[in-house]
N, C-alpha and C positions, 0 to 999 in steps of 0.2 A: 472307296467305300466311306460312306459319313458314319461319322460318330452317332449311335442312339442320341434321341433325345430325351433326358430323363425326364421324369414326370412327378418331380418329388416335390416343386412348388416354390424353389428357395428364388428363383431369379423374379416372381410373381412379390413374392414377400418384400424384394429390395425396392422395388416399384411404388409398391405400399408405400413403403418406410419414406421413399423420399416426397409421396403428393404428401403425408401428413406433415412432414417436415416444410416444406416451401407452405401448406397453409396455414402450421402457427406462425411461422414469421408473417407472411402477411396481416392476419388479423390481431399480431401484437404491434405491427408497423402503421396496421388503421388504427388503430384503440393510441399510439404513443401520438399520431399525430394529429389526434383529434384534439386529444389534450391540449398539446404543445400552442394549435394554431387556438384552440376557444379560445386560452389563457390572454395568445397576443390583440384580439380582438375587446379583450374587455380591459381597456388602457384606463388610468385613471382619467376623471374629468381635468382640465387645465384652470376650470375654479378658483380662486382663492379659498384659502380655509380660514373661517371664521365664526367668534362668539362675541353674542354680544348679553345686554342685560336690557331690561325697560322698567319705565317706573311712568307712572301716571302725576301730570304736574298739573299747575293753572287750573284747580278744584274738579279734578277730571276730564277734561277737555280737552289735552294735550298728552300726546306720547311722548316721552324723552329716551332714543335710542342709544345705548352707549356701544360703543366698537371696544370691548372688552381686552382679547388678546386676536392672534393670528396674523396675516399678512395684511402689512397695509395695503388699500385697494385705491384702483385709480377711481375716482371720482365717476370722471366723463362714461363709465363704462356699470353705473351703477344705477336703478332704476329700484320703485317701492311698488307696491302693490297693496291692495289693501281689500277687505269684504264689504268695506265701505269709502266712495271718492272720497281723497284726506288729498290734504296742503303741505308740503313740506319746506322746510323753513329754518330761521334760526331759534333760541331759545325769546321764551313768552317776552322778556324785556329790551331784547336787541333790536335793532330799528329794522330787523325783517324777519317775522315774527312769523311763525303758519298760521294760516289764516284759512279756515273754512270755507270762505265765501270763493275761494281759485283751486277748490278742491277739484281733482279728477281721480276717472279709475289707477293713471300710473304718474308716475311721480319722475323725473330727475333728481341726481344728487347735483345738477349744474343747473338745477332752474334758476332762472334771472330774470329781469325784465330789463328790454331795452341795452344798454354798454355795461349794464352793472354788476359789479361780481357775484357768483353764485349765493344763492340768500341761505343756505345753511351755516356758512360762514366758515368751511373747515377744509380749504384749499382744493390742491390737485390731488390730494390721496387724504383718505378715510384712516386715519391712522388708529392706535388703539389710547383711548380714553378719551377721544372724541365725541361728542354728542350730536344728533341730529333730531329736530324737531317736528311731529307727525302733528296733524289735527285732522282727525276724522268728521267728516261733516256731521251736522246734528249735534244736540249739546252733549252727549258724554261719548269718550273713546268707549267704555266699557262693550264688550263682547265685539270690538273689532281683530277680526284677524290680519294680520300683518305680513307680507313675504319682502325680505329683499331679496333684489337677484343680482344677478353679474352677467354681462353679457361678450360674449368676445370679441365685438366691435365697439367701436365708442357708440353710445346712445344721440343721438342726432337730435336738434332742437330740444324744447326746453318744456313747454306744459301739456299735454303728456310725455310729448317727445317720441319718436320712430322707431324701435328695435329692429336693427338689422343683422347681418353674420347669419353664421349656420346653427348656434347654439345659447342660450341665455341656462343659468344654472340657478337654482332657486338655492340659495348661501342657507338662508336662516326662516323662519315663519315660527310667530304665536300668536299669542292671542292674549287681547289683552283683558 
């Protein structure tokens, strides 16, 4: 003969107990790992971090960038940008000066001409207290905005020059 079966509900209750149990864990297991993985996907940039300062020289006509503090930056991998085609160059009295007239939209920090060393004059890295010299076409800099950037490949040729890689990072931008 079997046992009755009771009808009081308690084995219906342990049933319960365990769906509510196995679905907080999982909707604390979706919620921990949503976190965990956003957090890994939003990696810092590989950027350099940098400041710099500017001052307006050559009776307005001339930006002078200074590389204030931060990582020094490679050169070859440094490109300008500007709201108006600008020359980049060395400072107004050095024999390779920026000059307006070779102004484009982007700039190298390695523009040359021909075998000759880059005309800003501030080697393989942009170090800090270094200057580089902007001239925005047209006679005054005033209301030009300015970006540098960094790009994770070496910038290729020299007046505008190529950006290649996967990413270019806008470092710094004002206005002068």
């Amino acid at each position: 003969m079997l046992p009755a079966l009771r009808r009081d509900g308690r084995g219906v209750s342990q049933v319960i107990g365990t769906v509510v149990l196995v679905s907080v864990v999982v909707i604390l297991a979706a919620t921990a790992s949503t976190f965990v993985f956003g957090e890994a996907s939003s990696e810092p940039s590989p950027a350099p971090m940098i400041e710099v300062s500017h001052t307006v020289v050559d009776d307005g006509e001339i930006v002078a960038v200074t590389l204030e503090a931060g990582d020094a930056v490679r050169t070859d991998h440094l490109y300008v940008m500007g709201s108006k085609k600008l020359d980049i160059g060395g400072s107004p009295t050095s024999s390779t000066p920026a000059n307006d007239a070779y102004a484009s939209q982007r700039e190298t920090f390695t523009e040359a001409s021909g075998d000759n060393d880059p005309q800003v004059g501030i080697g393989p890295t942009w170090e800090a207290g270094e200057t580089v010299y902007l001239d925005p076409s047209g006679s005054t800099a005033a209301g030009t905005t300015i970006g540098i950037y960094w790009n994770t490949q070496p910038v290729q040729g020299v007046n505008p020059g190529s950006v290649t890689g996967e990413d270019s990072y806008k470092l710094f931008e004002f206005t002068v």
